[in-house]
C-alpha positions in Angstrom: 17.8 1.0 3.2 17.5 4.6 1.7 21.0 4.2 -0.7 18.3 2.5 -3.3 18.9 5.6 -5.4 15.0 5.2 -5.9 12.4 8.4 -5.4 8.9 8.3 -3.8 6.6 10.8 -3.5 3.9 10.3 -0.8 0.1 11.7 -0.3 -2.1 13.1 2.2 1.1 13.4 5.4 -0.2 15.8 7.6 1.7 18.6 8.3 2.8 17.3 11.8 4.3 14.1 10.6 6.9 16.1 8.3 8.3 18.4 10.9 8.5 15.4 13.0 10.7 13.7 10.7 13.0 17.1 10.4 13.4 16.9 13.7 13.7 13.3 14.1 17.4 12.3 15.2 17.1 9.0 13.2 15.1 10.0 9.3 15.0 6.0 8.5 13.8 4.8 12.0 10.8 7.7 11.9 10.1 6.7 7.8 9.7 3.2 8.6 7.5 3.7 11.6 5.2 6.5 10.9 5.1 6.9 7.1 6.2 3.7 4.8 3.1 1.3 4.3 1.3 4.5 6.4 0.4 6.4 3.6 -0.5 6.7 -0.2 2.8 6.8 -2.4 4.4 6.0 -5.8 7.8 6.0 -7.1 9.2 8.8 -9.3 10.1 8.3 -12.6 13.6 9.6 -13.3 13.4 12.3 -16.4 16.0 11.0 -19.4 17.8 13.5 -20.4 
């Protein structure tokens, strides 16, 4: 799911949702349930070099 090779950025996470995912022993299983469709994002636009 996260080998896309795409970037988001997301908006207004509190604080205690990103040290919950640090700490979370599965990243993918804690994006999907508590910040993916939860929160403001877009995708980042790769620079070209």
């Amino acid at each position: 799911m996260f080998n896309t090779g795409k970037t988001y950025r997301y908006f207004e996470v509190p604080k205690t949702v990103c040290l919950e995912l640090m700490e979370s022993d599965s990243k993918e299983s804690y994006m999907l349930s508590e910040v993916i469709d939860c929160f403001p994002y877009e995708q980042v636009k790769k620079r070209r070099r």
